[in-house]
C-alpha positions in Angstrom: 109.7 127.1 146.4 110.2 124.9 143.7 109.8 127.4 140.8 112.5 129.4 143.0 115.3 126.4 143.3 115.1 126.0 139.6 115.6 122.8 137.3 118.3 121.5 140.0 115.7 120.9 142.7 113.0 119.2 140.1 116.2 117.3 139.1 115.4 115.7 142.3 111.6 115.1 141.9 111.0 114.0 138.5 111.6 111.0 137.1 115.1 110.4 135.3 113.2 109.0 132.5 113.5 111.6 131.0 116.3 112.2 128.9 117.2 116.1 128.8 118.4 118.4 125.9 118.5 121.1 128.2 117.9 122.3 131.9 116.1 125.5 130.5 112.6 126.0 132.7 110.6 128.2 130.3 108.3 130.6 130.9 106.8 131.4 127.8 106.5 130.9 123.8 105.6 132.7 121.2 105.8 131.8 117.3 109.3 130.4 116.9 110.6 131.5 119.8 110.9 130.0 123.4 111.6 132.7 126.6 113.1 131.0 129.9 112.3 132.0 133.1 115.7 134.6 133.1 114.1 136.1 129.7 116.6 134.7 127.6 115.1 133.9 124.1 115.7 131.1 122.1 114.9 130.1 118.4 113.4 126.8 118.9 113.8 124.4 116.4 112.8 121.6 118.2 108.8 122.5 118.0 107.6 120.4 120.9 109.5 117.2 118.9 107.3 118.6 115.6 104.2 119.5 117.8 103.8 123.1 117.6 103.7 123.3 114.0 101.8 126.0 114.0 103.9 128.0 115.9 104.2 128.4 119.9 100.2 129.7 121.0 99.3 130.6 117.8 96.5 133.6 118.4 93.7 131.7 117.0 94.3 128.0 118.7 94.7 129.8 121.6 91.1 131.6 120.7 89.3 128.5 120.2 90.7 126.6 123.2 90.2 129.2 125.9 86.3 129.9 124.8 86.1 126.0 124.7 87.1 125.9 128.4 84.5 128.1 129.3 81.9 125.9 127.6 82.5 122.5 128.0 86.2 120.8 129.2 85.7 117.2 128.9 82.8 115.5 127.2 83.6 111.4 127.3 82.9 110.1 123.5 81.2 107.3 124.4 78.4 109.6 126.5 78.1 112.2 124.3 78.8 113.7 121.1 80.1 117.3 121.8 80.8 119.6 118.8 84.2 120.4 118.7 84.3 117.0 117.6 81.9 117.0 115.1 84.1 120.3 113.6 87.3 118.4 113.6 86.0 115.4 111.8 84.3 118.0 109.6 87.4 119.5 108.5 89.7 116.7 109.0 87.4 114.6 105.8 88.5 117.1 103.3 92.5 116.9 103.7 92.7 113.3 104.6 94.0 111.0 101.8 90.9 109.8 99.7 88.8 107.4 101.6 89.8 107.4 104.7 86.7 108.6 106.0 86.5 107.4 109.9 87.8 108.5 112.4 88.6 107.7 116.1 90.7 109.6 118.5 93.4 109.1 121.6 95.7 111.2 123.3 98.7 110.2 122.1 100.8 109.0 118.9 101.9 105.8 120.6 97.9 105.0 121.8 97.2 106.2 117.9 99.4 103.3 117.0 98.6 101.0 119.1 94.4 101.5 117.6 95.8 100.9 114.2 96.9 97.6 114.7 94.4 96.7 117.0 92.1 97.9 114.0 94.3 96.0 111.6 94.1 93.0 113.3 90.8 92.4 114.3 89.5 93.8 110.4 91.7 91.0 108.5 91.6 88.0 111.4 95.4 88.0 110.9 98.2 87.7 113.3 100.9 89.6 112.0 102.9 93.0 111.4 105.9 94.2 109.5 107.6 97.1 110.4 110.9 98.6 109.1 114.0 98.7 110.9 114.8 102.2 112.4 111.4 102.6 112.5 109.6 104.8 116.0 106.3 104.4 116.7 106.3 104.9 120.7 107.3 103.4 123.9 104.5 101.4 125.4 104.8 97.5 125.3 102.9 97.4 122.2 104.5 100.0 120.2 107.6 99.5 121.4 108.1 96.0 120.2 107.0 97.6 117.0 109.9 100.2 117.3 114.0 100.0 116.1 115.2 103.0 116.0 117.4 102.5 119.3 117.6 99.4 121.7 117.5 100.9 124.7 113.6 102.0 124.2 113.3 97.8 124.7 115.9 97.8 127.5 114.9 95.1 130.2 111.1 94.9 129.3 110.6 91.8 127.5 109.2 89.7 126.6 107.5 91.9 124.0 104.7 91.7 122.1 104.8 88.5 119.1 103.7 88.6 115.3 106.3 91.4 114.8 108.7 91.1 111.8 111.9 94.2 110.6 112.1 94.6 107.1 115.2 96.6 106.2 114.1 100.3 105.5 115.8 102.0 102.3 118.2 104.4 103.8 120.4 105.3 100.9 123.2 107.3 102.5 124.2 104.2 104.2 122.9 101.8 101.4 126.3 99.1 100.8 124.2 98.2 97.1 125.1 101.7 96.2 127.5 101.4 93.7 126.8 103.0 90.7 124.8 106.0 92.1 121.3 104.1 90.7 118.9 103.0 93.7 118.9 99.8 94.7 115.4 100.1 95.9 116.7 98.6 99.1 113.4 97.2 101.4 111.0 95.6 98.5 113.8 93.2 97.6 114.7 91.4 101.4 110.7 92.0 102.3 110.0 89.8 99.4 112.4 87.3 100.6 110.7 87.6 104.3 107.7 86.8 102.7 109.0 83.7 101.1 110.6 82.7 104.0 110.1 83.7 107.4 106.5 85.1 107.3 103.4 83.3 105.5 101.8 86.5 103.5 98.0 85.4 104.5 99.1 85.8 107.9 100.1 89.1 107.6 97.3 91.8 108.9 99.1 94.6 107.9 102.4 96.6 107.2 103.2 99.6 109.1 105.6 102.4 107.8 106.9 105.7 108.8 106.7 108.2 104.7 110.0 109.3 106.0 111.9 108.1 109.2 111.8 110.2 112.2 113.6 108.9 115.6 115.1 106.7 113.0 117.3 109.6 111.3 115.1 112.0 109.1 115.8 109.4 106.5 113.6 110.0 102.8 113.2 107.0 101.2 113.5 106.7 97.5 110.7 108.0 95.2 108.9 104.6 94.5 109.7 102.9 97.6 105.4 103.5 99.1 104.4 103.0 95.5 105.9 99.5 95.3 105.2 98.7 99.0 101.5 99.9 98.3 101.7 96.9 95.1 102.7 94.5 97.7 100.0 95.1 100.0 97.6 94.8 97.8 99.5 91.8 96.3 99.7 89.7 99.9 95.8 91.6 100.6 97.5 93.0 103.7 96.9 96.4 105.1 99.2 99.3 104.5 99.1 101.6 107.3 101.0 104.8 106.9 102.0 106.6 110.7 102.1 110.3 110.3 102.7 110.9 113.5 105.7 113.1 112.6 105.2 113.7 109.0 101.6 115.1 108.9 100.2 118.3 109.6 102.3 120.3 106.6 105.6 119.2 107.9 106.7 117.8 104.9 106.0 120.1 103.0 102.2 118.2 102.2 99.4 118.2 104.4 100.5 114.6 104.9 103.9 113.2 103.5 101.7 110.3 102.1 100.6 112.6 99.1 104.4 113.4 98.0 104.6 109.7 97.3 100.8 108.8 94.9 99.9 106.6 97.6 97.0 106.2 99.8 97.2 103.9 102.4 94.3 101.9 104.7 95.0 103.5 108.1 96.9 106.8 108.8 98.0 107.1 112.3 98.1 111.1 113.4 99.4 112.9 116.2 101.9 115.4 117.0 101.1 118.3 114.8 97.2 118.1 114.8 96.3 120.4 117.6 99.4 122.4 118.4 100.3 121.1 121.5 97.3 119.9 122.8 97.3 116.1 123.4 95.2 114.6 120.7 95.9 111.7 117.8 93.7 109.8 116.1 93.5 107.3 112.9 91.6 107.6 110.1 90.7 104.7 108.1 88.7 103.4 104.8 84.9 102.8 106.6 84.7 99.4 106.1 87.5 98.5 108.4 86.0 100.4 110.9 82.7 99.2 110.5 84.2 95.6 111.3 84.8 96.9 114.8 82.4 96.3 117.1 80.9 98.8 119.5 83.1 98.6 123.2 86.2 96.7 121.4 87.7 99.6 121.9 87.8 102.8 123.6 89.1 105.2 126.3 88.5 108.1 128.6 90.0 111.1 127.4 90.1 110.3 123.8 89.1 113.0 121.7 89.0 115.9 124.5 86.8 118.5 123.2 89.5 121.5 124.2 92.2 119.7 122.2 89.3 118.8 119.1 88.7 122.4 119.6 92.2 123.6 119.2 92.5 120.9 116.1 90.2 122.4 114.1 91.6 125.7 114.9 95.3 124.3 113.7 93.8 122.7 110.1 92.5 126.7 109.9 95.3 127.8 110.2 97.5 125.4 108.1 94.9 125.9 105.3 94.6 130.0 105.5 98.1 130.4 106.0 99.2 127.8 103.4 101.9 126.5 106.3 102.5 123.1 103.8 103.9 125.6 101.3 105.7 127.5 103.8 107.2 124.4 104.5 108.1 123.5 100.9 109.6 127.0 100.1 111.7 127.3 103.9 112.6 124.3 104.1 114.4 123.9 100.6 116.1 127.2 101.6 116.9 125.4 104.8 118.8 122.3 103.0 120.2 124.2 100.5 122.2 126.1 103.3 122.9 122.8 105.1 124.6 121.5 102.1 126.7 124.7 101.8 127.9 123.6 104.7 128.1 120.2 104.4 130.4 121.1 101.4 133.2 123.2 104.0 132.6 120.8 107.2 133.9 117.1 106.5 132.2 115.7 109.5 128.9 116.5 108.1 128.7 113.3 106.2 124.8 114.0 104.7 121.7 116.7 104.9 118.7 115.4 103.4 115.2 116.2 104.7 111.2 116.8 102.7 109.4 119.9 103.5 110.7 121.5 107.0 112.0 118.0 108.6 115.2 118.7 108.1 118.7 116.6 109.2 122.3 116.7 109.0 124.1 113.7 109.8 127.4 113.9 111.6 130.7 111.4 110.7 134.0 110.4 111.6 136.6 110.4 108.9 136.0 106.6 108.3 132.5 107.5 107.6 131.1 106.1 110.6 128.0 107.5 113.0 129.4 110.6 115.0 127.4 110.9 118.1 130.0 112.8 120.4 130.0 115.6 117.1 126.3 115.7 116.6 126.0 116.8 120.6 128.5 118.9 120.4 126.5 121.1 117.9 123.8 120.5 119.4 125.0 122.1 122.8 126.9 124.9 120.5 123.6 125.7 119.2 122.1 125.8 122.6 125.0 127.9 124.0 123.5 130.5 120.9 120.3 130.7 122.0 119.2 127.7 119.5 117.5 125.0 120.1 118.2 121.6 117.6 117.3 118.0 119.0 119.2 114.7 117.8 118.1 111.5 116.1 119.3 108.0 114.8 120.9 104.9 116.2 123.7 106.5 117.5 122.3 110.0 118.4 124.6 110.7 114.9 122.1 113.0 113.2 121.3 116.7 114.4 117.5 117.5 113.2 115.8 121.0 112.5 112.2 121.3 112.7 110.9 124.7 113.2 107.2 125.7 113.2 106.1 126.0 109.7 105.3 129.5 110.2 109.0 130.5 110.0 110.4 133.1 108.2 113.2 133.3 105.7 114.8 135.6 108.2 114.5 133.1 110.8 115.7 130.7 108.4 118.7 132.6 107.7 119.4 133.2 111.7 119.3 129.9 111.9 122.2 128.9 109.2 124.8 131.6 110.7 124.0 130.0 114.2 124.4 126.5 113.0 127.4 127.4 110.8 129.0 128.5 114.2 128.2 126.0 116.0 129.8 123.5 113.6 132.7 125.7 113.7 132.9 125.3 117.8 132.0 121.2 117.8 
């Protein structure tokens, strides 16, 4: 009955949490392509929020997950070892930065997060994190009070957790020590001063960082910004724990965005991307922080699910036989180079910046102000065309392209004349 009525009648049932690009109920996926339930198909460039970067039910995750129902669906971690697990960590040692050789898995990126500084914390004995402003890193109690990138993900649920200090992230299109077109290096310089005067250093346990902001605006920071915050780290003898959440998995046009910058941090958060829509994150960290927590200090049930492990290792296949990082380097250049063609003929389009295929144009009023009205109008343009683009930043200012990193330069393409129109409608 349901399925008949349509999204108006679920309208009803589901929670209004959830705040809706579309009313679309699909029906099926396949590569980069979603098909709704009238068999309309649309070129998603959302991926899942940069899950399915593998593309929608890639033939070989889809493989490995249906002959690991058959065998063995949930197999709790601290019961047994099963082996999809024993595969994932297998092939996950190999691509990880250098040293982080332990692993631990959850279902999701905020749980992922919320390990790392539970990790971080109980390995150093400090109190403390610093995170950067703009920053997302989930909407639980923890990881919300951890997160910037708008205030209503805090709205009416604090108090929230303590120990937390913003550092200003270097986000140079909006940088006001700019002048000259040099980099200010914006971050290192106030962080320093939080560390001299709001935060003792030996208190700090860690510092947590998104390689390039997601929820925050698709913002790249400058080329030495990790390098120098890596320095600092090691300076205050802090942690430095990188979240990948929405970077990893070849998005970026690296396995993980980490590697475009020389630097290796302590603990790498992981989600998203890793098994292709299956719900699975994880950290990986140097051994002898994990070896500092104790058996039964942490846990949970469905951590590490052996489908999802199954379908992991099927996705790191993939992204390694298919070379999707390079993919992702070659498309999405193509992809910004177009965006700045037309960032050149639309005035409103203030800046298009992105690494790999995460990918953003940022939409302005003439006083060079956030444009949120603009960015969802192009946003519904694009949906009205069979497209499918998600928003991002404070204000909602900043339209963002992620398609599976299996896309083609034809897709690619299709996707420039669509967005071009729908600039020209909004």
């Amino acid at each position: 009955m349901l399925l008949e009525q349509g999204a108006g009648q679920a309208a009803e049932l589901l929670s209004p949490v959830w705040a809706r690009y579309t009313t679309l109920v699909a029906d099926h996926a396949e590569g980069c392509y979603l098909y709704d339930d009238r068999g309309d198909r649309y070129l998603d460039f959302s991926c899942g929020i940069g899950v399915t970067n593998t593309g929608h039910c890639h033939p070989r995750v889809v493989a490995a997950a249906q002959e690991q129902v058959a065998k063995l669906i949930h197999g709790q971690a601290n019961i047994v070892y099963h082996k999809p697990m024993l595969r994932l960590v297998e092939k996950l040692a190999p691509i990880v930065p250098a040293g982080l050789s332990r692993f631990f898995f959850t279902n999701s990126g905020a749980e992922a997060i919320e390990a790392s500084i539970k990790l971080a914390r109980y390995a150093t004995g400090r109190p403390n994190i610093i995170v950067f402003e703009g920053g997302f890193h989930g909407r639980t109690i923890g990881t919300m009070s951890l997160t910037s990138s708008k205030a209503k993900y805090k709205a009416h649920t604090g108090p929230h957790m303590a120990g937390v200090h913003f550092a200003p992230y270097p986000y140079c299109y909006r940088c006001i020590a700019r002048r000259d077109g040099s980099c200010c290096q914006a971050g290192l310089p106030s962080l320093r001063t939080m560390l001299a005067t709001q935060v003792y250093p030996e208190d700090v346990a860690a510092v947590l960082v998104e390689p390039v902001l997601g929820e925050g605006g698709y913002v790249v920071p400058p080329a030495g910004f990790l390098r120098d915050l890596r320095g600092l780290c090691d300076e205050i003898g802090c942690l430095l724990i990188a979240d990948e959440v929405q970077t990893g998995f070849g998005r970026t046009g690296s396995m993980f965005a980490v590697e475009q910058f020389g630097v290796t941090p302590d603990i790498m958060v992981m989600a998203k991307g890793l098994a292709s829509g299956f719900p699975l994150s994880g950290i990986a960290a140097r051994p002898d922080l994990m070896e500092k927590w104790a058996p039964g200090t942490h846990g949970g049930t469905y951590g590490g699910n052996a489908v999802s492990c199954a379908a992991a290792a099927a996705t790191i296949d993939v992204m390694l036989d298919e070379d999707l990082p390079a993919n992702a380097r070659a498309q999405g250049k193509t992809l910004l180079d177009g965006l700045r063609s037309l960032q050149a003929k639309y005035p409103f389009v203030g800046d298009t910046r992105g690494l790999g295929l995460m990918v953003a144009a940022e939409m302005v009023k003439p006083d060079g102000s956030p444009d949120g009205a603009r960015a969802k109008a192009v946003i519904q343009a694009c949906l009205e065309r069979k497209m499918i683009v998600l928003s991002c930043g404070p204000w909602d200012q900043v339209v963002r392209l992620i398609p599976p990193l299996i896309v083609t330069s034809a897709q690619i393409q299709d996707a420039l004349g669509t967005f071009e129109s729908a600039l020209a409608a909004a």
